[in-house]
N, C-alpha and C positions, 0 to 999 in steps of 0.2 A: 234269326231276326226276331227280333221283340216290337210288338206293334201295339198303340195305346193311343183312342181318340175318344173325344168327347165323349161321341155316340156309344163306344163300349164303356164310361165310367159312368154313364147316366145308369146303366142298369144296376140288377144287384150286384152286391159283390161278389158271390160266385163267378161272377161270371171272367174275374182275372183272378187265377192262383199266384199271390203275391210268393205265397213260400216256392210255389212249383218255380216262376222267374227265377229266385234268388239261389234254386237248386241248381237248374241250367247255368247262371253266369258262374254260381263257382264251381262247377264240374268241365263248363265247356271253354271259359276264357272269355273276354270282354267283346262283344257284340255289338254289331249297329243295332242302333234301334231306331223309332221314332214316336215323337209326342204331341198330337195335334187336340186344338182345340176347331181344329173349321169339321163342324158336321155336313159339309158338301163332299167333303172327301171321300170315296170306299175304299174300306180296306184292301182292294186291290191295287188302287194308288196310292195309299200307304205305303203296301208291298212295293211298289213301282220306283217310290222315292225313297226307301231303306237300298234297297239294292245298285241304285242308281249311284251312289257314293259311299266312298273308302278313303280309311286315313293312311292304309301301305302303300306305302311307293307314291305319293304324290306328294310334292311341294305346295304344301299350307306358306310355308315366310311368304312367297312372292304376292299372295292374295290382302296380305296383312303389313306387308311393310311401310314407310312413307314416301312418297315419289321424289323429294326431295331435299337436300340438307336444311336442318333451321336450327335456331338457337334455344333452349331451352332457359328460364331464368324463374318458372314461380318455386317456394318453396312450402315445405310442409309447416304447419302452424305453432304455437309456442308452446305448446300439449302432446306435441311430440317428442320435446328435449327432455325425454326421462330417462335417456339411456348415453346423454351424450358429457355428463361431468366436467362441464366447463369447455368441452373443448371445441365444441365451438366456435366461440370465439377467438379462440387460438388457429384456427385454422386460417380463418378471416386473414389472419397478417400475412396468409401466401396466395399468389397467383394459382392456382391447379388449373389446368384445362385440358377435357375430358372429349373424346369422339365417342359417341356410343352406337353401337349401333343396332338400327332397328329391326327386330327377326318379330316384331310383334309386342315390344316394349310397355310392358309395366307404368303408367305416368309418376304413380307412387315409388320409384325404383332414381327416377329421375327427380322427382323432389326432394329424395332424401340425398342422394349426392349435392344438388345446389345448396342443401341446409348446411352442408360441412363445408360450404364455400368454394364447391366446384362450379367454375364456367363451362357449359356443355354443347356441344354439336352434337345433333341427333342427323345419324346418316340412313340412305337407304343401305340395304341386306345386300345390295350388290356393288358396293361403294367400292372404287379399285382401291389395294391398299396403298398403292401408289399416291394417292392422294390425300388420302391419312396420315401418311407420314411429310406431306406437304406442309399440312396445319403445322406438324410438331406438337403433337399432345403429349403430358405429363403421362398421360393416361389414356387406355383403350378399355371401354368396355361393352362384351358382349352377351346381348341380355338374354331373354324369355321369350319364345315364339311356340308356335306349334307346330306337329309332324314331327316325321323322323328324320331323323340329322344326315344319315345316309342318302339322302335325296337330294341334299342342297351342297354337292362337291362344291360349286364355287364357292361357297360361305366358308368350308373348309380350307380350300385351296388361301383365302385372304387370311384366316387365321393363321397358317402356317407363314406366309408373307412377313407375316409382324410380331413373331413370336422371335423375343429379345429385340425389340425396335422400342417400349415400351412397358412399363406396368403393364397388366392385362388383369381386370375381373372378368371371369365366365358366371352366369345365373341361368340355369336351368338349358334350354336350347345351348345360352352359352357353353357352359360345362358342358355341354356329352359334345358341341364342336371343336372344343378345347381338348378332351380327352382322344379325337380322333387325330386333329393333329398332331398329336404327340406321340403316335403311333398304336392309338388302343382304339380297342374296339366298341360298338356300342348295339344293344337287344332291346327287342323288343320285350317287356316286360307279362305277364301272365295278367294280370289283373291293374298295375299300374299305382302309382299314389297319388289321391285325390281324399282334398279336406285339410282343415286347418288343429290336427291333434298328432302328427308324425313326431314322434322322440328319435332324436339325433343325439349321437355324443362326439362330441368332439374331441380327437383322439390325443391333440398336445397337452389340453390339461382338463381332459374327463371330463369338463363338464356335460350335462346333458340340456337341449334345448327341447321344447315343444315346439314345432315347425308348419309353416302352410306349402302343401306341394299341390302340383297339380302336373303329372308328366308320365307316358308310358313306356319312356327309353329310357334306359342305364348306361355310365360308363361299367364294361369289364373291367376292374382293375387287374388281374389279371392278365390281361392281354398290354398293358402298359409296358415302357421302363424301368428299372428297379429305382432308376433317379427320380421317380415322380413319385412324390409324397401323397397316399392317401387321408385325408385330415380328418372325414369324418363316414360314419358310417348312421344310414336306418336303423334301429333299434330295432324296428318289428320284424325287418326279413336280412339286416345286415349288407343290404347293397351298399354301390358308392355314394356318399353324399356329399363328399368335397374331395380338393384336389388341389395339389401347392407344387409348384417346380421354382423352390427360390433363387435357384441360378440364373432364371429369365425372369425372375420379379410376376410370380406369375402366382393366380390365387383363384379358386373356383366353388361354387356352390351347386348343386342340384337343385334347391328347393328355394324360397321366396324369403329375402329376408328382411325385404322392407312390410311385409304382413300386415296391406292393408284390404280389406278388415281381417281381424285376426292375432296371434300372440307377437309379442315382438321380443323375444328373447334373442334375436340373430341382431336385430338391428347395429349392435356394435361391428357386423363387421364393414360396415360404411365407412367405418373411422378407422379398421385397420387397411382398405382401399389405400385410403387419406393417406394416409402415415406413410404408406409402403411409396406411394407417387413424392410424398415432400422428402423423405429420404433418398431416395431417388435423385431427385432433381439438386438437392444440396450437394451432392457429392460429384455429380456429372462435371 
């Protein structure tokens, strides 16, 4: 446990080994901690509320999700279209309509789908899929939440429900629930990625992105099918970072690609979502 309040930063600074901390996390692996500013506290109850909560084994979506469906419609601003090449507008000429649903949703994730002229239903984390596929969306997508994915079977169990019912983007929680329904597995990572400077390369045409992650589970690609395409990999430690199964219209990310604040080098794949839903839907 790492413990850090007012009262001990008012002293000198001896009095926390910043180096001695940064020894411990990277020898011993990512730790509770806590960081208070109320000097009523003692370090005993510090200690009391460190230990009093964990992120294994519990389901964080349920505390974070929405209670219930609504429509999502603002968009991101005209300072954004620096990645979109007209298209835009092009998109405008189709109906798309999108269920996304919420494991803890990004709002910036959602404005940038309504900018390429997606209509959106924001559902709750435990929305049967039964009734997702009621609506009839173009498109399913499953976003960013926190906790481990192994926790939240039902969130799994509706992804496999709708897997080839529709398009599917996975982002971050999405992808490692995406990678389980498809029968791989997903770890708990040693240290985790967090921070907006992650180099990704994308493995169809090399390119490499700087990326915002924030997440301590992986999918195994390894534990996968050989039919499930890994698209991109972390440059710093080589984990999974994306994941394509085009036989079920299927497209996934680990990390944030609407990156706000932060780089936006991913943002194009908003538009190949788009593209993958209006091809879709033209030939159905």
């Amino acid at each position: 446990m790492i413990i850090a309040s007012a009262r001990s930063l008012d002293h000198e600074k001896d009095d926390m080994d910043m180096r001695a901390i940064t020894h411990r996390l990277r020898e011993e692996d990512s730790l509770i901690g806590v960081l208070s500013t109320e000097q009523s506290k003692s370090d005993k109850k510090l200690l009391e509320m460190s230990q009093s909560w964990d992120i294994v084994g519990v389901d964080l979506i349920s505390g974070v999700t929405c209670e219930s469906p609504y429509e999502w419609v603002d968009k991101t601003g005209d300072d954004w279209d620096f990645n979109s090449d007209g298209k835009h507008g092009e998109t405008y000429l189709f109906s798309i309509h999108v269920v996304a649903y919420d494991f803890g949703i990004k709002q910036n994730i959602l404005r940038r789908l309504a900018s390429f002229g997606c209509k959106i239903i924001v559902v709750p984390s435990t929305w049967p899929a039964s009734e997702t596929l009621r609506i009839k969306p173009d498109g399913i997508l499953f976003n960013n939440g926190p906790g481990d994915p192994s926790i939240v079977p039902y969130a799994v169990e509706t992804v496999k429900e709708l897997l080839g019912k529709a398009p599917i983007f996975g982002i971050c929680m999405g992808h490692q629930l995406l990678g389980q329904a498809l029968g791989g597995k997903t770890f708990k990572m040693k240290f985790g990625h967090h921070g907006g400077n992650h180099p990704v390369r994308n493995l169809r045409n090399g390119r490499v992105e700087i990326s915002s992650q924030n997440h301590i589970y992986a999918v195994d690609p390894a534990s996968l099918p050989n039919a499930i395409e890994a698209t991109h990999i972390n440059l710093n430690d080589e984990t999974c970072a994306g994941l394509a199964f085009p036989a079920l219209n299927i497209m996934s990310l680990q990390y944030h690609p609407e990156a706000s604040p932060g780089p936006h080098d991913s943002d194009s794949v908003f538009w190949d979502f788009v593209d993958l839903m209006k091809r879709v839907k033209e030939t159905a």
